[in-house]
N, C-alpha and C positions, 0 to 999 in steps of 0.2 A: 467190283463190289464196294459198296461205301461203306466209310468208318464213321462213327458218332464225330471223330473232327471235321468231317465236314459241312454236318447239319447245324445253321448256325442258333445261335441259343433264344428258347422262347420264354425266359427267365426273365419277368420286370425287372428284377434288383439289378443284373447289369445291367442297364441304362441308363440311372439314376446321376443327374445331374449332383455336383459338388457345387459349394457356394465358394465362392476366390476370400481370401482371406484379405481384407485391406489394411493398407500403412497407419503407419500410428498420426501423420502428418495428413491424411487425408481423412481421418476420424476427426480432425480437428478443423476442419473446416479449410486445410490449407490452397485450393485456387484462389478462393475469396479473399481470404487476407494477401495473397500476393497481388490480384488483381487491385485491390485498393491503398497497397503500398505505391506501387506504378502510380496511380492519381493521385496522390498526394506528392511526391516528387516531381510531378509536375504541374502542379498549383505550385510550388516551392518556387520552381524554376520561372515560371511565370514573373508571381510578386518580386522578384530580384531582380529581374530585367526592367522591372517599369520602377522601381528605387533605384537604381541605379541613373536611370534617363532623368528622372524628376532633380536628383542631385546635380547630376552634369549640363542642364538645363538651368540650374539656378545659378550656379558657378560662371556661367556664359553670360549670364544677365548681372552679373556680379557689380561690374563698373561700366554703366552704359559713357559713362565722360572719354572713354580712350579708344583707339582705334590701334589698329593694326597698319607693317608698311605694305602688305598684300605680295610675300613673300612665296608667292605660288606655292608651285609642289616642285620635286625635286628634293634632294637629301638633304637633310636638315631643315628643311625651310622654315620648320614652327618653330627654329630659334628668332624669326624676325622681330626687331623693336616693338615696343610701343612708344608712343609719345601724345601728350595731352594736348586735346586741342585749347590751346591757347592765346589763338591769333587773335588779341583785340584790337578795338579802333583805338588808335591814340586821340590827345590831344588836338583842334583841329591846330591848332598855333603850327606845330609839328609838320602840317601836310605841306610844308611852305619850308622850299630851300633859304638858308642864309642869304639875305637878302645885302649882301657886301662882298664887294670889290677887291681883292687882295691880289697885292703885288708881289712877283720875284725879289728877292738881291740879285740874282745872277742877270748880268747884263746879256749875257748871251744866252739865254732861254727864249725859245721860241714859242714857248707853253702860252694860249689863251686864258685869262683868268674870268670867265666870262662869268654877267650879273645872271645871277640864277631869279625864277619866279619868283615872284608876291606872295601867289598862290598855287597851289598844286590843281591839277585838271583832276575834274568831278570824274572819279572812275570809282570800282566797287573791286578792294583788295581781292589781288590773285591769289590763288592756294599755296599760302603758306607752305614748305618745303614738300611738295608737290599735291597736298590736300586729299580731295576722294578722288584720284583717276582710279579708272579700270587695270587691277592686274591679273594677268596669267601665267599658268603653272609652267615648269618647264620638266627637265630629269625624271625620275622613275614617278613621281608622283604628278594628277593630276591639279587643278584646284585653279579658280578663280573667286582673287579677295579684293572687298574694297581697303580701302586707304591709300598708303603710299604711292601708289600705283604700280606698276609691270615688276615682279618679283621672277627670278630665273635660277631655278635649284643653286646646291650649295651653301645655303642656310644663314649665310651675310649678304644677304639683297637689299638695297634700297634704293630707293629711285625718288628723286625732287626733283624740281624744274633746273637745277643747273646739271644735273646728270644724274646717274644710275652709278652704284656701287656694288659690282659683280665682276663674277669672270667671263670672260670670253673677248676680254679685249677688245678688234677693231671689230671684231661683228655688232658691235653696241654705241660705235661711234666714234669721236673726236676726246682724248685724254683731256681734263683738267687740272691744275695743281692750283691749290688754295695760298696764297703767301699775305699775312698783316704785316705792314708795315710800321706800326704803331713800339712792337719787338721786336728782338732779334732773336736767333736761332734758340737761344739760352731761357728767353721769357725776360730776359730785363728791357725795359722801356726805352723808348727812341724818343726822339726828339720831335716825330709824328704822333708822339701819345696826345699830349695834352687830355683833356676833360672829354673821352666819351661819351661820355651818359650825361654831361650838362651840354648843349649845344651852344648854351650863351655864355661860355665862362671865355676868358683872355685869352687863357692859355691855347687856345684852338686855333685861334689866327695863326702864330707862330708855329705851330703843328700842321695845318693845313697848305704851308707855304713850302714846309720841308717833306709834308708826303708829293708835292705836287712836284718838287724838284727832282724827287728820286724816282718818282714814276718817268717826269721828262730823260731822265739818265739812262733809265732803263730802254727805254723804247727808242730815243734818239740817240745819246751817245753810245748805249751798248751794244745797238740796234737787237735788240730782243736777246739776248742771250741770257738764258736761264743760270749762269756762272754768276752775275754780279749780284743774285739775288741770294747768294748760298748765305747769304749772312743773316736773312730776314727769316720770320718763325714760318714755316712751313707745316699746312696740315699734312699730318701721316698720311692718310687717306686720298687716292685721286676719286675721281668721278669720269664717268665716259659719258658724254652728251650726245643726243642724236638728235639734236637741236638748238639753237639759242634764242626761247620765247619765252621772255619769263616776263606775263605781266606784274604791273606792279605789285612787290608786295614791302614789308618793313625790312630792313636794311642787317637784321639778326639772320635774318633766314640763311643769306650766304653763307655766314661760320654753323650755324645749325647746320644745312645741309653737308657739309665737309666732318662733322662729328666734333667741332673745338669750339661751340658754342659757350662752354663755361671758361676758355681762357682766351678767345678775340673777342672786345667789344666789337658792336655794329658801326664799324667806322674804319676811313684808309686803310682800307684792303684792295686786294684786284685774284681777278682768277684768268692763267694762264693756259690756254687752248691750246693742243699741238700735235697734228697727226699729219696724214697724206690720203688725198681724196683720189678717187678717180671718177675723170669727165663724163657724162653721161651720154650726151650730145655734141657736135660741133654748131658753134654758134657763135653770136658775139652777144653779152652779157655782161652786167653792170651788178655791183653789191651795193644792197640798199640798208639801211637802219638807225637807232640810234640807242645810245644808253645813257643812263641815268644813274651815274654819271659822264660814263666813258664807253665808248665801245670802239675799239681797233681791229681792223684787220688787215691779215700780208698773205699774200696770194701769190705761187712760185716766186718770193723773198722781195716783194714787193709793196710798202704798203697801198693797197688802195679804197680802203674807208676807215673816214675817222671823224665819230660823230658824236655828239655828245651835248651836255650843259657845258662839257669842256670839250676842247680838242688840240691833247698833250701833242700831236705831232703835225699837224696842218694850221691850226690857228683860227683865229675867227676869221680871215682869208680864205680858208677853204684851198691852200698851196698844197701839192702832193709835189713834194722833194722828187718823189720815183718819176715823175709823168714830165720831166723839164722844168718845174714849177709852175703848173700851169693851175690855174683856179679852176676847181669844177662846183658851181654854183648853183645845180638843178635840185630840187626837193621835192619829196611828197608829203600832201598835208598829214595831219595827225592830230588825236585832240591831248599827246603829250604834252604839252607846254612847248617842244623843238620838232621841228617837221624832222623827216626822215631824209635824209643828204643821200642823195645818191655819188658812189666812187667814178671815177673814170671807165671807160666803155673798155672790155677788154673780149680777146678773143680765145675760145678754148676748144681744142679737140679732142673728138671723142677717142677716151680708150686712153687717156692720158693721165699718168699718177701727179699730181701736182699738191708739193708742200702746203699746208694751211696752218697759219695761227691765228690767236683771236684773245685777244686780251679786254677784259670789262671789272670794273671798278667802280668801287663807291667813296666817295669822299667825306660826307660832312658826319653821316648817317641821317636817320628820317627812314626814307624810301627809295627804293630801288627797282631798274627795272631795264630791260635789254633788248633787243630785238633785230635778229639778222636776215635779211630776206635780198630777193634778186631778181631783173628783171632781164628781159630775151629781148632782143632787138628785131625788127619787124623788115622787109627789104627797103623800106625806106629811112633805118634805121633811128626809127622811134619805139619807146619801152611798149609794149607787150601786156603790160599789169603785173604786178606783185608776186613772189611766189617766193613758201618758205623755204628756206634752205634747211635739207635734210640730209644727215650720215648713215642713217641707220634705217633699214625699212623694220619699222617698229609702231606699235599703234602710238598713237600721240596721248600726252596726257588729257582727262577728258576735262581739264579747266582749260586747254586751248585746243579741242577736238573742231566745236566751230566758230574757232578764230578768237578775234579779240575786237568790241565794238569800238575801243580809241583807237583803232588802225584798221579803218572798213576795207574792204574789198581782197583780202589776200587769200590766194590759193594755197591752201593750209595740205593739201593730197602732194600737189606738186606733182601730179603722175608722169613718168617717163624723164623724172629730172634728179634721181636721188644720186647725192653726189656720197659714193661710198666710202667708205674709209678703208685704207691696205696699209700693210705694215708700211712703217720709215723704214728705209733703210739706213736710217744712222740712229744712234740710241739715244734717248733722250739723258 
């Protein structure tokens, strides 16, 4: 039997819908205002990013006169210099060595004191302490910059045509060391000062005759030893060279690129090469070059090139003390003002660590300029054609990527000939 709870109710009233009572924030319109808070904060965020760009873009364009050393990536790298380009043409009077003859005292100097040009050779100034070559990033950061050229993390990179100032030691090349001979350790003046920055004053004969005897002392009587120099001003800073091609440029650039540009005038200095190669090849091979105003080399403790407007240890003879004293007279031309001397033929096997120094210097000031290259001997043992000497497989800088036209025809890649650099085993 059914009870009345089971029959269910046919009463409208219960069923009667209720209306939901709404928030006080939704009486007020609150999706909308939140929807068009969100668009405004980001129109907000918008205009701040492109003020921001517009500022940091004007800041970039700030000083177009300066450049960068192209101080790659790696940590720190955007501590790298600036420096203003500044390399003007001088005077033409200027492109012309001291056109005079200056003697020893020393009876027993074997030093050539050879008459330098009239005129300097029509060429178009090399990049100043290394100009715009290409650089690349190295360390955690990426980045390739122009200026200086090849930058390798660590945040003190620079690189000029007489070497790179970074770490990594012999992976980067042949060490150099700066020494004026103008000073001593101290900064007081030598008896090589005379008048830098006048080239026609008196006092520079007598100056020119004592840098040339102390250079002759160093390389002859001391036979290279880096001790009889401890007395001369030395820059802090070495430099690692993965090359020696520095077209011509003005005769500052050397103490520029060493950092002592405001305390060496451009005059009687030399920079001191000094590592250990290993042989690529076995072969017989010849060192070719010349500098302006010096360029020496000694090869496992031998000199065998010495070429120059001067030449402190051969003479205008062309005598190699090392070789019996034998004259080696061969040259290649060049529109230098002095052909390129080739050294004695010598023979090297591959896989062999062999001592290397290299000494190059400038005398009067004016211009400067260097160049060491080598040739392979053929079975009938004639040269081969030119090729740069390299320590380092590194890109080259791009003011001598292809080559140099006052010295045609030289194999600038050198493929299958890079003479590496390994630690010395004795310490410098």
């Amino acid at each position: 039997m059914s009870t009345s709870q089971d029959i269910p109710s046919t009463d409208p009233r219960s069923n009667t819908l209720t209306r939901p009572r709404r928030s006080f924030w939704r009486r007020l319109g609150g999706e909308g205002l939140a929807v068009s808070i969100i668009i405004h904060i980001a129109l907000v965020a918008v205009a701040l990013v492109w003020v921001i760009s517009t500022i940091t873009d004007k800041a970039a364009k700030k000083d177009p006169e300066t450049f960068a050393t192209g101080a790659g990536g790696g940590n720190g790298g955007q501590k790298a210099k600036e420096f203003k380009t500044r390399l003007q043409p001088k005077n033409i009077k200027n492109l012309a060595k001291t056109n005079a003859r200056i003697t020893t005292k020393s009876a027993s100097s074997t030093m050539a004191i050879s008459s330098l040009p009239a005129s300097a050779p029509s060429m178009a100034l090399g990049g100043a302490a290394g100009g715009n070559s290409k650089g690349f990033g190295g360390g955690s950061g990426g980045g390739i910059g122009i200026g200086n050229g090849a930058g390798v993390g660590g945040g003190k990179n620079f690189v000029s045509m007489f070497g790179s100032k970074m770490s990594g030691g012999e992976a980067f090349g042949i060490v150099g060391t700066f020494y004026d001979f103008k000073q001593d350790k101290s900064g007081k003046p030598t008896a090589a000062m005379g008048d830098p920055l006048n080239r026609g004053a008196k006092s520079n004969g007598p100056a020119v005759v004592a840098y040339r005897k102390e250079v002759h002392e160093f390389l002859v009587d001391r036979k290279w030893s880096v001790s009889s120099l401890s007395d001369k001003y030395r820059a802090p800073d070495v430099l690692w060279a993965a090359q020696i091609f520095i077209p011509t440029v003005t005769a500052d650039v050397g103490p520029t690129a060493y950092g002592v540009e405001k305390t060496v005038k451009p005059s009687r200095w030399i920079v001191h090469y000094k590592g250990a190669v290993k042989v690529p090849q076995t072969a017989k091979f010849r060192f070719i070059g010349m500098g302006d105003d010096f360029l020496c080399v000694k090869w496992s403790g031998r000199v065998v090139l010495d070429s120059g407007y001067e030449q402190p240890i051969t003479g205008i003879n062309n005598i190699y003390p090392d070789f019996g004293k034998q004259k080696f007279l061969e040259v290649h031309p060049s529109k230098l003002g002095k052909p390129l001397r080739c050294g004695p033929w010598l023979t090297m096997t591959a896989g062999q660590n062999v001592p290397l120094e290299i000494v190059i210097g400038e005398t009067p000031g004016g211009f400067f300029s260097a160049f060491l290259l080598f040739e392979v001997a053929d079975a009938a043992g004639k040269g081969t054609g030119l090729k740069l000497v390299r320590f380092a497989d590194l890109p080259l800088p791009a003011e001598i990527a292809q080559g140099y036209s006052v010295i045609p025809n030289v194999d600038m890649v050198a493929k299958g000939w890079l003479f590496k650099t390994v630690k010395l085993t004795e310490v410098r």
